[in-house]
LUMDRENVO-301010 format. One record per residue: residue in one letter; x, y, z of N, C-alpha, C in turn. Coordinates in steps of 0.05 Angstrom, whole numbers, plus 5000, padded with zeros to 4 digits. Example, Ala and Ser with C-alpha at 12.3 -4.5 7.8 and 13.67 -1.06 7.14 Angstrom:
A526448865156524649105156526449345156S525749555142527349795143525850015157
//
This chain:
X734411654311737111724305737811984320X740611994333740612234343743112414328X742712674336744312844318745913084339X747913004333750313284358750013594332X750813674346751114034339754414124352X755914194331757914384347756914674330X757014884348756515194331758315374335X760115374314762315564315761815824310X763716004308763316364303761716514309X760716714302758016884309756216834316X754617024328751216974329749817044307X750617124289749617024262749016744250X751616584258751916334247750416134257X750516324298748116124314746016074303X745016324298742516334291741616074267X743816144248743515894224744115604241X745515504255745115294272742115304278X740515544291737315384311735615344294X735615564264733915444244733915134238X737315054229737914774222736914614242X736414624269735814464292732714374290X731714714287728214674279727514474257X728814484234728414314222729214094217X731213954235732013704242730113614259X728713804270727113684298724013564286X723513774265720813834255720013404229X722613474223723613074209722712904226X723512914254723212734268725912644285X727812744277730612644291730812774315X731512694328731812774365735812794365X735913074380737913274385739213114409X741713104402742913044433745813194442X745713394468747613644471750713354476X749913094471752512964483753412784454X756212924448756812804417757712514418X758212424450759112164448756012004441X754412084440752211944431750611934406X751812204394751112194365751512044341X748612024325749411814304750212034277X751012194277751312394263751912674265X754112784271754413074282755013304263X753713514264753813724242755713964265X757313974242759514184252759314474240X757114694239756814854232759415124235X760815224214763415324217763415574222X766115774231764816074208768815984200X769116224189771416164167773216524162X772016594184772317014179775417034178X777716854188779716954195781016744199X783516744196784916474192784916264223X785116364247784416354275781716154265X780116254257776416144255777115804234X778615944221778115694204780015414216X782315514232783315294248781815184266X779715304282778415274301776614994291X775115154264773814914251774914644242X776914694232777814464218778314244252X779414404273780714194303778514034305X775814184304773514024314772513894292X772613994273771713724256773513434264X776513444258778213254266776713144294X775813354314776813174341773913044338X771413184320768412874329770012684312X771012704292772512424275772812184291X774312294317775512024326772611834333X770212024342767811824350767311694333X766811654299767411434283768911234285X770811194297773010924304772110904327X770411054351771110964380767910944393X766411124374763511064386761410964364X759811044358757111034339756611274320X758211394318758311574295758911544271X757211544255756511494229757311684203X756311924221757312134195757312444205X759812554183760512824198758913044172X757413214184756613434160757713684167X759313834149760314054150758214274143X758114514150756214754145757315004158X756915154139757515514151759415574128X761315764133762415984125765515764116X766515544126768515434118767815244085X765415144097763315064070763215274048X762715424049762115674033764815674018X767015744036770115774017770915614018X771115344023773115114011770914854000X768114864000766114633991768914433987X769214403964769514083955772614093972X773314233970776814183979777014094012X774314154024773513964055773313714055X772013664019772013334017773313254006X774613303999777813213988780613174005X779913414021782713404044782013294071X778813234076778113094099776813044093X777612714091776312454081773812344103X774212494131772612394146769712514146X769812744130767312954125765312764103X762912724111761512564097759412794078X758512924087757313224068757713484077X757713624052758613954055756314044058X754714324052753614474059754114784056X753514894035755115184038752315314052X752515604049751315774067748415844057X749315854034746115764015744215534020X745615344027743715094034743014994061X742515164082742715174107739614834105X737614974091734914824086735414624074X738114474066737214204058739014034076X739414144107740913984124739013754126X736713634118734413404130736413314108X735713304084735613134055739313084063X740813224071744513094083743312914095X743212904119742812714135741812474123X739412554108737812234098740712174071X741512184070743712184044746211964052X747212194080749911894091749011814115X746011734113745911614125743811314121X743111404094741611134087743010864078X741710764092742510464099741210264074X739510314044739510184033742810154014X743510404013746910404000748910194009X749510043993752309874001754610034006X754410353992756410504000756410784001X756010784024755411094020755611274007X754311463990756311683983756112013992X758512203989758912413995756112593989X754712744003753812913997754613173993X754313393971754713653974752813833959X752213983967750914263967751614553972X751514633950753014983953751115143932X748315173938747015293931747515563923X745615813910747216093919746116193936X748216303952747216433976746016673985X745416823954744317123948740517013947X740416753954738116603947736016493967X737916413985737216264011734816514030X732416294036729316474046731616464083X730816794085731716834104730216844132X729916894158729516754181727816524178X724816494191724216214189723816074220X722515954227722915854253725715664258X725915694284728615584297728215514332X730415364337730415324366731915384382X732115644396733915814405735815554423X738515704416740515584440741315774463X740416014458741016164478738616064501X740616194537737716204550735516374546X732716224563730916334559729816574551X731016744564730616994572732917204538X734117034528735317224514735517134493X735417334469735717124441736617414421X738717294395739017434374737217444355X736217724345734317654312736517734297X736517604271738317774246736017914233X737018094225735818324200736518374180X739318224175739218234152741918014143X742417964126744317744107746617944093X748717834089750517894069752418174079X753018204058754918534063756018644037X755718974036755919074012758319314015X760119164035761919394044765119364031X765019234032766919084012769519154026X770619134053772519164066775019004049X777719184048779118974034780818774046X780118744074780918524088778318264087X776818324077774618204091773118034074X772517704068772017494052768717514061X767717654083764317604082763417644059X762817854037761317944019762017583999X764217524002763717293985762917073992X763217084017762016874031758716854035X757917024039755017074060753817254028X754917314016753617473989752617833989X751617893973750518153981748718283998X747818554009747018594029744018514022X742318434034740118354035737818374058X735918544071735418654096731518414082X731718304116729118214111726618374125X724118284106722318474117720918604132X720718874140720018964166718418824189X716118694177713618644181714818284192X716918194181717617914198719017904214X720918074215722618174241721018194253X718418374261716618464283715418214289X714618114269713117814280713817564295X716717644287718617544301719917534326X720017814330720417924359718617844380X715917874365713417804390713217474396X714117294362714417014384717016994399X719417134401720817084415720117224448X718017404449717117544474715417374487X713517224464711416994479713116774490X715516714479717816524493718716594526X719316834530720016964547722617104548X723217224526725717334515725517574528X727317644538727217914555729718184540X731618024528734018154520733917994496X733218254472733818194446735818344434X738718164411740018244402740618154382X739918524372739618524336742518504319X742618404313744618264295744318264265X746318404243747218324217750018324212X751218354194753018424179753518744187X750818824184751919114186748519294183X747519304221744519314215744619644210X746219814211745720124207745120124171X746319854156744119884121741619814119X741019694156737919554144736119684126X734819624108732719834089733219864070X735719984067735920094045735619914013X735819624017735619533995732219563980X731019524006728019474011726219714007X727319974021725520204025726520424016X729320344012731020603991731420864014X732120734042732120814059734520694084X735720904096736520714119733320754148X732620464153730920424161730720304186X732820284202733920174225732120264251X732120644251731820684270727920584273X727220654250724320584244723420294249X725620044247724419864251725319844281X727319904297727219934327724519994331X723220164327721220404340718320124337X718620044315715019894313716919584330X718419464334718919214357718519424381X719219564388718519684416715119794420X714519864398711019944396709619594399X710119444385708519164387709718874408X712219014421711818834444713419104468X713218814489713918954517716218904517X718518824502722218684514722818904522X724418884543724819104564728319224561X729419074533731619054531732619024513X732919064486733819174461735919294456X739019084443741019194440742019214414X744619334404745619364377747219264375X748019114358750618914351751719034313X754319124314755519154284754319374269X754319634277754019814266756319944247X755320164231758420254218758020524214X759620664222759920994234759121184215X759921044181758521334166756021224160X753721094169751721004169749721154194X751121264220749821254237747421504236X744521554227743821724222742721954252X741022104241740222234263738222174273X736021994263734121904268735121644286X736621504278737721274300739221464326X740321524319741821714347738421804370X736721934350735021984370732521814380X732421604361731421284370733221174396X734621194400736321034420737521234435X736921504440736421684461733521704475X731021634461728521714463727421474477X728321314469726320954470727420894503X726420954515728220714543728720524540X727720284523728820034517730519974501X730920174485734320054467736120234480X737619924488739520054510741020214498X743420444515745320594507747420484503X748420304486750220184475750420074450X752720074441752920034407755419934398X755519734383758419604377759119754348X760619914343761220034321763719964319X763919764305767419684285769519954273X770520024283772620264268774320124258X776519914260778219804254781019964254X781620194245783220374250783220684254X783520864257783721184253784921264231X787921204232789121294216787621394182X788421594175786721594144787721454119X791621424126792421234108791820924110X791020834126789820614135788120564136X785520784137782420734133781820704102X782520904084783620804051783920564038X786420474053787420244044785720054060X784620064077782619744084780019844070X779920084053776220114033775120144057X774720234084773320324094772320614089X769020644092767420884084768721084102X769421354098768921604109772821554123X773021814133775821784144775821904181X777921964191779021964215776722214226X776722424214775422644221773122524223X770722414203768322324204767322134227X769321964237769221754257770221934286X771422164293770722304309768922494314X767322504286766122744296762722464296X763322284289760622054293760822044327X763621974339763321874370762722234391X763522394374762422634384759622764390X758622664366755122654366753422464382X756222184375753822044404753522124433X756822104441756522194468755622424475X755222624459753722934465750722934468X749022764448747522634453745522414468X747522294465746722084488748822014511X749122184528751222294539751721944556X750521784571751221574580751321334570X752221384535752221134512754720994521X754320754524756220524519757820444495X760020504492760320424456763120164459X762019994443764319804435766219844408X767919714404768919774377771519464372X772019534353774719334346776919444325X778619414331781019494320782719234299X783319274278786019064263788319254265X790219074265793119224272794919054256X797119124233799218984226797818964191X795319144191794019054158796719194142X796819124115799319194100800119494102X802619504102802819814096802720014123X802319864148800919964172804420064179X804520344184806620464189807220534227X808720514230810120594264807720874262X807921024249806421284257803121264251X802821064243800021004237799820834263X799920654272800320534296799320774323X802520874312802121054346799521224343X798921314313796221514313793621354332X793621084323791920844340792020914363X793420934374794020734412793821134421X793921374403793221614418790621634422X789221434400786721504392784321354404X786021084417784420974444783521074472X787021264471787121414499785421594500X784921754480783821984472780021914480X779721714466777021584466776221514486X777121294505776921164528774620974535X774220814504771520584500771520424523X769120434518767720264539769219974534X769119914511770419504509771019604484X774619524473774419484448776419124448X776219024423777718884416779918954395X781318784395783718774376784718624365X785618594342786118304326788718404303X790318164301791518174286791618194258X792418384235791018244205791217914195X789617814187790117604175789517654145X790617544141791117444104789517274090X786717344080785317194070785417234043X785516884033785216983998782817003984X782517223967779817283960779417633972X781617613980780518023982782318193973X781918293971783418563956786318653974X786018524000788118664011790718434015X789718163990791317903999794817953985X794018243962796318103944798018393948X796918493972797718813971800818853989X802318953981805419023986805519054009X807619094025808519154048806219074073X807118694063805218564087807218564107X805318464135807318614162808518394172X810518274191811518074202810118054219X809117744226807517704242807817814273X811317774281811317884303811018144311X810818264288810918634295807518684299X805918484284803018454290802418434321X803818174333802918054359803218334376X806018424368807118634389804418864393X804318864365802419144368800619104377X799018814373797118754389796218724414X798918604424799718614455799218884476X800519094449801319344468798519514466X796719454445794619654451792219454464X792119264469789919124489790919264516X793819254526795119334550793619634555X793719784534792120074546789519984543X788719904531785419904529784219714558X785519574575785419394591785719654619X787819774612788120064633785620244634X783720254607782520444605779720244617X779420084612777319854624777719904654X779719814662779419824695779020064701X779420334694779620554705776120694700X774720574674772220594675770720484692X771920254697769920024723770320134749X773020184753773020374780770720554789X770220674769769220874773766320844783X765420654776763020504783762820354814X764820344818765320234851763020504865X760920404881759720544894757220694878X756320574860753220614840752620364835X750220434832747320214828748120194798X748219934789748119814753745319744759X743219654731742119474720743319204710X742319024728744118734714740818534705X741918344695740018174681741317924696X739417774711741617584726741517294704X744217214703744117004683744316664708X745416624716743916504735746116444762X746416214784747416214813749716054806X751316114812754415964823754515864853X753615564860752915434894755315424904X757915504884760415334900761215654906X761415834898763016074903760516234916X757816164922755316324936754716504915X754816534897753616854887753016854858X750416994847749717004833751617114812X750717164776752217274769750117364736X751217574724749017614709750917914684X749618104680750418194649750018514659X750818784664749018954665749119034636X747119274634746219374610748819514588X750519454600753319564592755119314578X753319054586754918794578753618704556X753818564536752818414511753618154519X752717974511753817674521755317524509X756317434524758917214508761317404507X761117724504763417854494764818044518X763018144533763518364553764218244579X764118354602764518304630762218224631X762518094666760217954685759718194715X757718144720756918174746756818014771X757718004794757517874806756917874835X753717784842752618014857752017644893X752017784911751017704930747717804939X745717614951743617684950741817434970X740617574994739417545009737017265008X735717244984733917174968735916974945X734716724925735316634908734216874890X735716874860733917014845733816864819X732116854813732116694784732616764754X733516634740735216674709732416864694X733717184682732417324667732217534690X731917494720730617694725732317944735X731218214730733118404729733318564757X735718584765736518684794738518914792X738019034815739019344819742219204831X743619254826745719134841748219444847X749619314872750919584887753419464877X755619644867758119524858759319604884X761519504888762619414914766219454909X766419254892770119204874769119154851X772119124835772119154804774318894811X774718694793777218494786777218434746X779518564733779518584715777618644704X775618484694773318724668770918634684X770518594707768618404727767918634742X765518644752763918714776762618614804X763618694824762518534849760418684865X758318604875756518774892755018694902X752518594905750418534923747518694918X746118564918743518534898742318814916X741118994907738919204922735819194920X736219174902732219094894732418814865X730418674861730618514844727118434828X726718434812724818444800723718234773
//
């Protein structure tokens, strides 16, 4: 029997996709990347934002039609859409044969054997919504990333309680897994040939503390770089009144965890940092990006911005878009508020018109897009570190990530080179031009 995969949202969620795969594989069922051939396709969701959850529901609809048109048997829902609507997926889409909340990632085999056994004259619905404060966390899996690169999580859940934000009920409380399997973990992903690992939670600047009554982040960096060789160690979802001094000088000290860091601000403003329950205010979050760059003077920092959350005033706005200019991040994003029910910020007064959202949204990507090209400029005529991801035959030229890029989210490189060079391996490359958040150059040494 074969089984399709679609994997929506995060690399979090991936991750819960390669476990599910390992253990679809480990049954005996054979994986196929082509859904017109599947006898069964699991649509693993996330559900963060109203955008995510349309996303999910299109693709559930669009494998549907392979039930009327090919050999598809049955659709299983899983992730974060599972989590907040379980039964109301099987109720409002009749074509969904079992749910799956986030708790039950481990009984995707026993779904499958469920709508799909053939002694039943009629099938019935499977569902499962275990608790998710419960579910045994990492576990073997089968990476979907390439070779050369892979996400670990460190930890589950979230205890931040943003009041825009349905994770804590979704994904459950903060939960950091144990030092000692992360590390063990790392090294089979190094015996794989993982070159670029990226650490990934909810929010890894709490790792520890549930565990060691500690923030323990920078400490578990320090023993994966003592027990293997990855030459490339990045940070994903940090949070600014978290960032200690011991991490600051872990990721100044270590040459392998790169100088870059995605730290979520979401706003400046202090009447706006309040009202979304974010920790610490405007002063604390400049004087956090002050300590890094003084410190680690050639840090990379990402960030993301919501714009239009309730209450968000013209002068709170403009405090934003001074405070980009002011900054001049390396990559941020921007998003509109959405309205999720279940948080604290669903029933709160002076919600914004959608169009005055888009606008604002529009207008601060426009500088942050100014402030992107004018950083890349500047790089015209220096040597990057790139990681080459692999050859483009129709346009000649390789293309790959430098140490400034995270994947899937940042710019590309795009280098010319004398020599083929092969996927993973890392090259000195000469920047040449910049085209929007892109790099052009030609390879100098390659290794």
């Amino acid at each position: 029997m074969k089984i399709g995969f679609v994997s929506l949202g995060c690399p979090k969620n991936q991750l819960d996709t390669e476990v599910m795969l390992h253990e679809i594989l480990q049954a005996g069922y054979e994986i196929t990347p082509e859904e017109i051939e599947a006898d069964v396709i699991i649509v693993n969701t996330c559900a963060f934002i109203e955008s995510a959850k349309k996303e999910a529901i299109d693709n559930i609809l669009d494998v549907a039609w392979l039930k009327k048109h090919r050999n598809l048997q049955a659709i299983i829902v899983t992730g974060c859409l599972s989590e907040r609507y379980g039964e109301e997926i099987l109720t409002e889409l009749p074509e969904v044969d079992a749910v799956l909340g986030v708790g039950s990632i481990h009984r995707i085999v026993e779904a499958i054997e469920a709508v799909t056994a053939k002694a039943k004259k009629k099938k019935e619905k499977f569902f499962a919504h275990d608790d998710c404060n419960t579910v045994v966390l990492g576990g073997d899996r089968v990476l979907t990333t390439p070779d050369y690169a892979a996400y670990i999580k460190i930890a589950e859940g979230c205890d931040n309680r943003c009041a825009y934000c349905a994770i804590p009920s979704i994904r459950g409380r903060f939960r950091s897994r144990p030092m000692e399997d992360i590390v063990a973990e790392a090294k089979q992903l190094e015996a794989l040939g993982v070159k670029e690992l990226t650490v990934v939670a909810q929010d890894i600047t709490r790792y520890g503390l549930d565990l060691y009554g500690k923030y323990a982040l920078a400490e578990l960096l320090h023993k994966i770089t003592e027990e293997t060789a990855i030459p490339w160690i990045r940070l994903l979802y940090c949070y600014p009144d978290k960032i200690t001094d011991e991490l600051i000088a872990e990721m100044r000290d270590n040459p392998r965890i790169l100088k870059y860091i995605d730290l979520p601000l979401q706003h400046i403003s202090d009447h706006m940092l309040t009202a979304m329950n974010r920790h610490g205010d405007g002063k604390m979050i400049r004087e956090v990006l002050a300590k890094l760059r003084r410190e680690i003077p050639d840090i990379v920092i990402r960030t993301t911005f919501i714009v239009g959350f309730p209450g968000e005033t013209e002068e709170d706005f403009e405090e934003l878009c001074e405070f980009v200019k002011e900054q001049r991040f390396d990559h941020a994003g921007v998003f509109t508020y959405s309205r999720e029910e279940g948080t604290a910020a669903f029933d709160m007064p002076d919600q914004i018109d959608e169009q005055i959202k888009q606008d604002r949204m529009d207008l601060l990507m426009r500088e942050q897009m100014e402030i992107n090209e004018a950083l890349n400029r500047e790089k015209v005529g220096r040597i990057v570190d790139v990681i080459c991801e692999d050859y483009d035959p129709v346009a000649e030229v390789h293309f790959g990530r430098s140490s400034a890029d995270a994947p899937e989210i940042d710019g590309k490189v795009y280098f010319k080179s004398d020599t083929r060079i092969a996927p993973g391996s890392f090259v000195k490359v000469k920047v040449r031009r910049v085209v929007d958040y892109d790099l052009y150059g030609f390879a100098v040494t390659a290794k």
